[in-house]
C-alpha positions as CSV (number, residue, x, y, z in Angstrom):
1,X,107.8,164.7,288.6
2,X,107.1,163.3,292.2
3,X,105.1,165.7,293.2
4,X,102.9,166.2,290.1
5,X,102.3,162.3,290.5
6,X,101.2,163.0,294.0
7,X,99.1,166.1,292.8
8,X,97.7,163.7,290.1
9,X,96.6,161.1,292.8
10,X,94.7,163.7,294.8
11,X,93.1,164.7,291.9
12,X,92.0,161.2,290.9
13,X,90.8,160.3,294.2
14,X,88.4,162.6,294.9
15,X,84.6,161.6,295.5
16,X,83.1,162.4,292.0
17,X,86.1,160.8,290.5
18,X,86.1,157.7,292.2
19,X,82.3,157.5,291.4
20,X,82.9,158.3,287.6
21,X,85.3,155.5,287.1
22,X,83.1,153.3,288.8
23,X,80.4,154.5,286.7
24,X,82.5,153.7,284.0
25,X,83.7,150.1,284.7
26,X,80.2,149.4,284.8
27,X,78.6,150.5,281.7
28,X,81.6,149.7,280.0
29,X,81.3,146.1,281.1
30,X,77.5,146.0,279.9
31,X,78.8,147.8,276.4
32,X,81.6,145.0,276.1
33,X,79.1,141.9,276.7
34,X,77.3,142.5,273.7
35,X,79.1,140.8,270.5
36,X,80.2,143.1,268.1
37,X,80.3,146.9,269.9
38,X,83.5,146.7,271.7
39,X,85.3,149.1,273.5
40,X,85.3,152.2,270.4
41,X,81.7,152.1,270.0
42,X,81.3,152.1,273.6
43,X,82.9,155.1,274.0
44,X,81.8,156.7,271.5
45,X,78.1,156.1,272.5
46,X,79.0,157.2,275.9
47,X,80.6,160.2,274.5
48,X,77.9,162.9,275.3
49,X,76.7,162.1,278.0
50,X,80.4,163.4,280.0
51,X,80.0,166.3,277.9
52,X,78.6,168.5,281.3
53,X,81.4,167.0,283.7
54,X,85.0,168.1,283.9
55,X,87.2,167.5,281.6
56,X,89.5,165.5,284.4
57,X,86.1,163.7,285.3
58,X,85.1,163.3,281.7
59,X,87.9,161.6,280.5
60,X,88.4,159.3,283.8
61,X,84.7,158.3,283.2
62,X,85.6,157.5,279.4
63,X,89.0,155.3,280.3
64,X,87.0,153.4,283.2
65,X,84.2,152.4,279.2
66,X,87.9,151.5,278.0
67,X,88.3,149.4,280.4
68,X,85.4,147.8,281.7
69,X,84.3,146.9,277.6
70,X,87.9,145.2,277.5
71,X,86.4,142.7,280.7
72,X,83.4,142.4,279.5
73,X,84.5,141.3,276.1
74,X,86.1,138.8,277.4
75,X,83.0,137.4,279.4
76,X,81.2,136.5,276.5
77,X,84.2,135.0,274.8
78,X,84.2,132.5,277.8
79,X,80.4,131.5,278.5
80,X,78.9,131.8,274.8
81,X,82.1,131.6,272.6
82,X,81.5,134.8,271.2
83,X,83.9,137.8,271.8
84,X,82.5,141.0,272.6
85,X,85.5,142.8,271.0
86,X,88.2,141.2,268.4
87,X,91.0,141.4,270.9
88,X,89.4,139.1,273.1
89,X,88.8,136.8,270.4
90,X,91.7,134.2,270.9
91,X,90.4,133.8,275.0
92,X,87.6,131.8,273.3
93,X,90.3,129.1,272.3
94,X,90.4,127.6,275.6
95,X,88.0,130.1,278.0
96,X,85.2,128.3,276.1
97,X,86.5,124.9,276.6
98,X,86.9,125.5,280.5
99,X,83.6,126.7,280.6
100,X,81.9,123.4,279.3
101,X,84.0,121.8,281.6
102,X,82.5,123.3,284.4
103,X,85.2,125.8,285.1
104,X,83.8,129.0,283.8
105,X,84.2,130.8,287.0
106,X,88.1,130.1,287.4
107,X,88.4,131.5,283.0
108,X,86.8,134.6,284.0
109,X,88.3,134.8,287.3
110,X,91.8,134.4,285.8
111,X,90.8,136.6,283.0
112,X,90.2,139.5,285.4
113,X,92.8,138.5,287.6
114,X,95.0,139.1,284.4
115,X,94.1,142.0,283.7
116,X,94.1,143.4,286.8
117,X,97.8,142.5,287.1
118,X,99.3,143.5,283.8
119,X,97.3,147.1,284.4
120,X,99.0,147.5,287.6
121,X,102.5,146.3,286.6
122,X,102.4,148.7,283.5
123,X,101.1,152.0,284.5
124,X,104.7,152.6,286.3
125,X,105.9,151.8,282.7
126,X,103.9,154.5,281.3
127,X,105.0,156.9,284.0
128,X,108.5,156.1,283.7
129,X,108.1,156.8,279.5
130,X,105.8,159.5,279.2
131,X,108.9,162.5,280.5
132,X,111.1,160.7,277.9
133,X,108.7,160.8,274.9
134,X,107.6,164.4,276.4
135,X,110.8,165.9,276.3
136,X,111.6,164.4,273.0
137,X,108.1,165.7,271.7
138,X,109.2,169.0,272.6
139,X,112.0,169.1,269.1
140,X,108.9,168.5,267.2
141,X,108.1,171.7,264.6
142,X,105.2,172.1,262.1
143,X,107.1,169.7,259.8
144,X,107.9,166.9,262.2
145,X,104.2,167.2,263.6
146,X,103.4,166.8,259.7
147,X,105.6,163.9,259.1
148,X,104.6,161.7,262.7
149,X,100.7,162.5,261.8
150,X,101.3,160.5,258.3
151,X,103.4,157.9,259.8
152,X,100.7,157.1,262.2
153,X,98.3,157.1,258.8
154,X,100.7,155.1,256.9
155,X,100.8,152.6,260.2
156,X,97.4,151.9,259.9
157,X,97.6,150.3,256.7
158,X,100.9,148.7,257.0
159,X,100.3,147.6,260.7
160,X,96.9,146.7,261.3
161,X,96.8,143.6,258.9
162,X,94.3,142.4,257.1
163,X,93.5,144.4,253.3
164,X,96.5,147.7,253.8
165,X,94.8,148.9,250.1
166,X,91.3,148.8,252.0
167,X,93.1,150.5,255.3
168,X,94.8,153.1,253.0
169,X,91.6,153.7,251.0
170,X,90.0,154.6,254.4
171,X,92.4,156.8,255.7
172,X,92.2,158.8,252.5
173,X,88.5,159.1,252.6
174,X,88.6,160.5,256.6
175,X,91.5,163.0,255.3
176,X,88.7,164.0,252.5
177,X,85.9,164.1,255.6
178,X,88.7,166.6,257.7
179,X,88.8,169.5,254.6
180,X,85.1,170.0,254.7
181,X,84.7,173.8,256.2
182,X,87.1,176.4,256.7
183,X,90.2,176.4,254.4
184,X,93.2,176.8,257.4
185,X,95.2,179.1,254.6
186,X,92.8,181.5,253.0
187,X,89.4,180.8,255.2
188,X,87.1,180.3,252.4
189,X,84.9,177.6,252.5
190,X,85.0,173.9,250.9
191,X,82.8,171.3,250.0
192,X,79.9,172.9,252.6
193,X,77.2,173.0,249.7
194,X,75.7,175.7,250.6
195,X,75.0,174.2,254.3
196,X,76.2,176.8,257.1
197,X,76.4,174.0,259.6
198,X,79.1,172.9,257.4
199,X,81.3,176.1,257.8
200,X,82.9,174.6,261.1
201,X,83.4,171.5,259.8
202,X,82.0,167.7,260.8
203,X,81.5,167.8,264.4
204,X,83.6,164.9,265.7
205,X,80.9,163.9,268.4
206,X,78.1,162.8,265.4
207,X,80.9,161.2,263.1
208,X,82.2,159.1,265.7
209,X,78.7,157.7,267.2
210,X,77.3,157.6,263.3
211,X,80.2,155.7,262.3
212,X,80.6,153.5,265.6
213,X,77.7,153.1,267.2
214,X,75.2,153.1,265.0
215,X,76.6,151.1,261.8
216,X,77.7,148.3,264.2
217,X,74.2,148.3,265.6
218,X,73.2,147.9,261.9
219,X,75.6,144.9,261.3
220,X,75.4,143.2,264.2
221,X,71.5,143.3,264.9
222,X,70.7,140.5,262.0
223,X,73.4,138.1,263.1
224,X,73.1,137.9,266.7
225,X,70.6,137.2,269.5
226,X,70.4,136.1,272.9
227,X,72.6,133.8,274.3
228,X,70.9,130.5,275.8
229,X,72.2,127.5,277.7
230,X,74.9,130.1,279.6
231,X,77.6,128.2,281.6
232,X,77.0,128.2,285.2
233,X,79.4,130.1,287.0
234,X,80.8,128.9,290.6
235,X,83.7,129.1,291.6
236,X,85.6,132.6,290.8
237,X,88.8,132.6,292.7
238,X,91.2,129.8,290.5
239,X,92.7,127.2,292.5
240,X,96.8,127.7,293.6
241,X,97.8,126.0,290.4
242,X,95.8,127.8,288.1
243,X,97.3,131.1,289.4
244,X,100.9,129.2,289.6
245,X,100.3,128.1,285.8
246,X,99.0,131.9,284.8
247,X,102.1,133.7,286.9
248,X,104.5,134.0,283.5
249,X,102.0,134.4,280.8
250,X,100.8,137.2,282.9
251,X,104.4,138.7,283.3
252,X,105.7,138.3,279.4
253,X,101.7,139.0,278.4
254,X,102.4,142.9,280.5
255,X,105.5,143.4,278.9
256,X,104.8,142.7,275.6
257,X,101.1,144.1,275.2
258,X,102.4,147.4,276.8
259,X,105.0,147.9,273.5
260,X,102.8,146.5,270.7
261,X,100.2,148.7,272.1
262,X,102.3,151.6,271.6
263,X,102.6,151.3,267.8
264,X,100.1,153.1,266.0
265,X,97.8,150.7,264.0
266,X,98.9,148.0,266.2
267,X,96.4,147.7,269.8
268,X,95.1,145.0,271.8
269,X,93.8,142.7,269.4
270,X,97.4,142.0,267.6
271,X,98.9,142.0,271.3
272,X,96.6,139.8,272.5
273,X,97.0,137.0,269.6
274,X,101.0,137.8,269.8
275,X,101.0,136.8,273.6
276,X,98.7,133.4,272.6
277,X,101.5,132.6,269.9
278,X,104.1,133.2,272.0
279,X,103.2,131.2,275.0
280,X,102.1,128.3,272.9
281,X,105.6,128.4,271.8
282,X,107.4,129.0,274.6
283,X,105.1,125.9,276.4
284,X,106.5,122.6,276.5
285,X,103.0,121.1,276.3
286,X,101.9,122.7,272.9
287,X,99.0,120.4,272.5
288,X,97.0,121.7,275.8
289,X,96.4,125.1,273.9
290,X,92.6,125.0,272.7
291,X,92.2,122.4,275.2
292,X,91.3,124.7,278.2
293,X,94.9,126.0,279.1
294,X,95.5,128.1,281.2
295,X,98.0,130.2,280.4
296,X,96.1,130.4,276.8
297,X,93.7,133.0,278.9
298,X,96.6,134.3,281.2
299,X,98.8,135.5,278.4
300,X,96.1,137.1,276.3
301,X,94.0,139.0,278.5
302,X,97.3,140.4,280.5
303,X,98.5,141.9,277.0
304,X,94.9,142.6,276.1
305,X,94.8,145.4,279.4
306,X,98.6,146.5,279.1
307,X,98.2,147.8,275.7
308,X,95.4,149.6,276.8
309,X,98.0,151.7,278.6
310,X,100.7,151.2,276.2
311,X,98.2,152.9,273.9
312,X,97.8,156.4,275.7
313,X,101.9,157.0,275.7
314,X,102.0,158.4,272.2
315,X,98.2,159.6,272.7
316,X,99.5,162.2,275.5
317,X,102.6,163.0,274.4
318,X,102.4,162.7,270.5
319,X,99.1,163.4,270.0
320,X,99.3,159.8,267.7
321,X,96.3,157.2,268.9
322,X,97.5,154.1,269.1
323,X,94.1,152.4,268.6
324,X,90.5,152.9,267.7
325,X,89.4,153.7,271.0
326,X,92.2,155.6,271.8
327,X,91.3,157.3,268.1
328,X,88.0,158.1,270.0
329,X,89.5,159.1,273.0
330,X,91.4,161.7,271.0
331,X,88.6,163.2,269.3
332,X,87.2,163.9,273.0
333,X,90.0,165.4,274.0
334,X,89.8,168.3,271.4
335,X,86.1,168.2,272.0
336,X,87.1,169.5,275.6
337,X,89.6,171.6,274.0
338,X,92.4,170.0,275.0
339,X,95.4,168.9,272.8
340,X,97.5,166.4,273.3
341,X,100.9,166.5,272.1
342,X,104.4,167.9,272.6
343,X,103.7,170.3,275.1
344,X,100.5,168.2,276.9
345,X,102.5,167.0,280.0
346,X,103.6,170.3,280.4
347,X,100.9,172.8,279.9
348,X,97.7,170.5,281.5
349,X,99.9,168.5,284.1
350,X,96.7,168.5,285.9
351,X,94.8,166.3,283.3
352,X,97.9,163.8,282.3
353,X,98.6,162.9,285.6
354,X,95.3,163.0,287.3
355,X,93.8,160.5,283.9
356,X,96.8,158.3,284.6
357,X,96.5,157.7,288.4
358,X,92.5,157.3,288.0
359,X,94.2,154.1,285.9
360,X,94.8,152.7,289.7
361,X,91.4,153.3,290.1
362,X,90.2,151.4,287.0
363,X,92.0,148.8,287.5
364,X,90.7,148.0,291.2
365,X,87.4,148.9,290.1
366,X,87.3,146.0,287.7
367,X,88.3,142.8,290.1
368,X,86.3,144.5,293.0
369,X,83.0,145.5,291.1
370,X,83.2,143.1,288.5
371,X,84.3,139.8,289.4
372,X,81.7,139.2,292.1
373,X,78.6,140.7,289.7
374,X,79.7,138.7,286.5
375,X,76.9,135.6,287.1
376,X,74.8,138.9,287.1
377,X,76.2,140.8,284.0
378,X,76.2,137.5,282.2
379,X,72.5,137.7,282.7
380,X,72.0,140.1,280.3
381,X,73.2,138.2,277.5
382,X,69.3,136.3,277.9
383,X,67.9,139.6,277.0
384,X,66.8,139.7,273.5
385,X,68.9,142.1,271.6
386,X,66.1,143.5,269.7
387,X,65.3,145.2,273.1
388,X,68.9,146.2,273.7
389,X,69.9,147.8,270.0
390,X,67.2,150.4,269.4
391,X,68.0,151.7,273.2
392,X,71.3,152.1,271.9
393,X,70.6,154.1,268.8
394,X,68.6,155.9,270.8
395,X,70.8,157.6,272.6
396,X,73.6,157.7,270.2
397,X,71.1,160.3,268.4
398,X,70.1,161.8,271.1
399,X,73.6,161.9,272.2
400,X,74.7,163.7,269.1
401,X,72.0,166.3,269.3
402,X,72.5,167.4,273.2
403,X,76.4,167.8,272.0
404,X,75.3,172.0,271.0
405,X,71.2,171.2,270.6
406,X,71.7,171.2,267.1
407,X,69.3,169.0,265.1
408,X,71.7,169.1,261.9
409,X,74.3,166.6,264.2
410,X,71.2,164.1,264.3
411,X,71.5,164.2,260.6
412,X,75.0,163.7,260.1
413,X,74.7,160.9,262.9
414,X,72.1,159.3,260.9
415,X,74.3,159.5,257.5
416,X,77.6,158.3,258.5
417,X,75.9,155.3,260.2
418,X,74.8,154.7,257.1
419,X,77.9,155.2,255.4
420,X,79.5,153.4,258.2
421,X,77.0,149.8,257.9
422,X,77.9,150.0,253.7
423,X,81.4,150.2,254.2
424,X,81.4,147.3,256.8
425,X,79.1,145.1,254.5
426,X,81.7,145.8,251.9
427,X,84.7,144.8,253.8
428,X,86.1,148.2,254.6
429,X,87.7,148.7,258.1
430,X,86.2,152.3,260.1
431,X,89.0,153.0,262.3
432,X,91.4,154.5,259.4
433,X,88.3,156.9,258.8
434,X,88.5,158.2,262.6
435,X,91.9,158.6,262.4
436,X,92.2,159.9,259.1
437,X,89.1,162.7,260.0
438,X,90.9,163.6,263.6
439,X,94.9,163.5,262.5
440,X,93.5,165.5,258.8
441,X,92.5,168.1,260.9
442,X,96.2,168.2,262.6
443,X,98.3,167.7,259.0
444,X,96.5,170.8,257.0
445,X,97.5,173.3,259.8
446,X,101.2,171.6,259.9
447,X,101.9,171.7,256.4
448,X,100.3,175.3,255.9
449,X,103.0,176.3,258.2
450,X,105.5,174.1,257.0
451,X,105.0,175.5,253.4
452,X,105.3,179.5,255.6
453,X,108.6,178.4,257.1
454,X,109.9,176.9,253.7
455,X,109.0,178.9,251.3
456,X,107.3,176.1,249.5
457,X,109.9,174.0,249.1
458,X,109.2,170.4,250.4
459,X,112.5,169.3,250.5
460,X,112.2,170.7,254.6
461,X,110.6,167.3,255.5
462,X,113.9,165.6,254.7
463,X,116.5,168.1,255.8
464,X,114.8,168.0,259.4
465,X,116.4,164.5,261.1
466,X,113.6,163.6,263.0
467,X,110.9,164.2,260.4
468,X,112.8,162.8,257.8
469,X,113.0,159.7,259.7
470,X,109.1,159.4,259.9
471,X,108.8,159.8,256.4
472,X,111.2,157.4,255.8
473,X,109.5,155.2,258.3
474,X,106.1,155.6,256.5
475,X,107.6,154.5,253.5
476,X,109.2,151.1,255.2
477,X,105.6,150.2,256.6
478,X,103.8,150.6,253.5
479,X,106.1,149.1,250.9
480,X,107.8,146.3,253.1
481,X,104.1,144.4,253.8
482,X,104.0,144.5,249.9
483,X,107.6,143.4,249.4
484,X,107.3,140.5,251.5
485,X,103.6,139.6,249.8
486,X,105.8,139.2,246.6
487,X,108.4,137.5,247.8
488,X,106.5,135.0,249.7
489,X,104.2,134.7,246.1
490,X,107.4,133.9,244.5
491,X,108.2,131.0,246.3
492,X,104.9,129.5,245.8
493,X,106.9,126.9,243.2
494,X,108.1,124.3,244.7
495,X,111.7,123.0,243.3
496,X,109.5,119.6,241.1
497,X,107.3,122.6,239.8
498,X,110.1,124.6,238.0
499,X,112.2,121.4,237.2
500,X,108.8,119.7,235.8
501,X,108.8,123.3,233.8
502,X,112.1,123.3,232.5
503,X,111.5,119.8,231.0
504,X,108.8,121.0,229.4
């Protein structure tokens, strides 16, 4: 293991690497400041243009987006109170108060100090895990790569808050997008119409900028504009006692972020406002929260970056995305024709290591480049968005079509953008879609060979221990959220209610 972490730092630190992730960290940083895209659009619009590098190279470039959106999210949470990305939506609580205070420099510098930290304190973490969930990976079959791919879909509605009907409904509909083209059993074709650019199926690439890129374009382009009356920011480097007050939020922010990015369904954001809620608790002066404390930027931003890496531990070695970049991320890895999963860490040793020490890499990048050049980046937060947003479409498009110089993907780019701005008007999350499309196109093959090995009889998923675990695991996240709804709607009456009801 040693020496394949050695091999994967000389890999990393080559020239073009080092330039790549730089490259990265910097337009991810520009992709993060504007309100709305975040770090899954920013990827995905970015896609493309790695599409002629390496696949080492490629994919460093695309973590350095990952984590240079996360930073500059956070930016525009501080100066303008409005977060680039929902996980950095809770820094606004008190990075905006210190920034009319005058202290806008010391929130972003803790905020990059922060994440610096937690990134570096973690990626040992994921090091240390990856063998363990690798080896045990390796008992996985057709059914138990059946039953974790609809955990991870049943996690998304359970986990990821907010409507789990809505989140359901959307997996469903990306499991409907993964059977267009070839059936995996008998190779005839489904729901193509007629259209033989259809036969292979949806190419990822134009789904993912269609759906990302160019519906949040749609819905953010009405509702925002250029920032004015920026903070002005002096003074990067916090003073001793800021970085005394943000030393344990920082700590328990790593810690915690690095395993609730891990769940599938879960990511930064929920890590992020976890680590607030926790610290506000754990502080014995409560009432400073959302008064420009510290440790209310400390804590968040620290989990914010750790599940970041938290998040690629069941990408590599499951094959399961933890999050909607890392969703993304996993449609570009099959793009390069690379699969991640049981036997990732072993077969391509070469890409796992070499994408996890660039991680180093991203990290430094981000307080070296970054912190000095953020009264620059926030800059372009003057610049009228109706510039900015048809540059973007722009080369999502065009970013679609170089993907095979097909002008059919400029279509389907067009269409799911379309589909993708009525489902967000309508309340509908798009992640479950991405995941649903990309793990869809992992459960047919499974089960077809699950239904070989068996016979047909289904009863396999639950003779197998580990994939009748998932299943049973898929059932707890979907019917315990709507267990404890009821309850909880139960004990709306209070006890005068039911005795004023009895007298009655």
């Amino acid at each position: 293991m040693l020496e394949l972490i050695q091999q994967g730092f000389a890999d990393a630190f080559t020239l073009t690497n080092i330039g790549f992730v730089l490259l990265g960290v910097l337009l991810g940083t520009v992709i993060g400041l504007l309100p709305g895209l975040g770090s899954a659009t920013g990827v995905a619009i970015l896609l493309p243009v790695t599409l002629s590098q390496e696949p080492l190279t490629a994919l460093i470039m695309l973590a350095g987006i990952y984590y240079g959106s996360q930073f500059g999210a956070s930016i525009t949470a501080i100066l303008i109170n409005t977060p680039g990305d929902a996980a950095s939506a809770v820094v606004t609580l008190d990075g905006y108060t210190l920034a009319r205070r005058g202290r806008a420099g010391a929130a972003i510098g803790i905020s990059a100090i922060s994440s610096f930290a937690a990134g570096t304190l973690t990626i040992p973490l994921l090091m240390i895990f990856l063998p363990f969930l690798s080896s045990f990976a390796l008992r996985f079959g057709a059914p138990e790569q059946f039953a974790l791919a609809l955990f991870a879909l049943a996690a998304v509605a359970g986990l990821a808050g907010g409507h789990p009907a809505r989140s359901l409904a959307m997996t469903a509909l990306g499991l409907i997008f993964a059977t267009v083209g070839l059936d995996p059993a008998s190779g005839l074709q489904r729901f193509t119409f007629n259209i033989a650019d259809l036969a292979v199926g949806l190419d990822l690439v134009a789904v993912i900028i269609g759906l990302f890129a160019l519906s949040e374009v749609a819905a953010q382009a009405g509702q925002v504009r250029a920032a004015s009356g920026l903070a002005r920011i002096h003074g990067l480097w916090p003073v001793r006692q800021d970085l005394r007050a943000a030393a344990g939020p920082i700590g328990r922010g790593a810690v915690l972020g690095f395993f609730v990015g891990a769940l599938p369904g879960a990511g930064a954001t929920v890590a992020s406002f976890m680590s607030y809620g926790m610290e506000r608790r754990i502080s014995r002066t409560k009432e400073r929260f959302g008064k420009g404390a510290i440790e209310g930027i400390a804590g968040p931003e620290a989990a914010n970056n750790s599940a970041v890496n938290g998040a690629f531990a069941p990408l590599l070695t499951l094959g399961v995305p933890g999050s909607a970049t890392t969703a993304v991320l996993l449609g570009a890895f099959l793009i390069f024709g690379i699969t991640p999963g049981p036997l990732f860490m072993t077969d391509r040793p070469e890409i796992a290591w070499g994408l996890i020490a660039s991680f180093y890499l991203g990290n430094i990048a981000l307080l070296v480049l970054n912190l000095p050049m953020a009264p620059v980046f926030a800059q372009i937060l003057r610049i009228p968005y109706y510039y900015l947003y048809p540059l973007i479409v722009a080369i999502g498009v065009l970013g679609a079509y170089a993907t095979a110089n097909n002008p059919f993907h400029m279509w389907t780019t067009v269409a799911f953008g379309l589909v993708g701005y009525g489902l967000l008007k309508a309340g509908y999350p798009l992640m479950p879609v991405i995941l649903g499309l990309v793990l869809g196109q992992i459960m047919e093959p499974a089960l077809t060979r699950t239904s070989q090995m068996s016979g047909g009889n289904l009863l396999i998923f639950l003779e197998r221990p580990i994939s009748a675990a998932f299943i049973v695991a898929s059932v707890l996240v979907l019917v315990v959220p709507w267990l404890w709804g009821m309850a909880r709607r139960s004990r709306v009456a209070t006890p005068p209610d039911l005795v004023k009801t009895l007298d009655e």
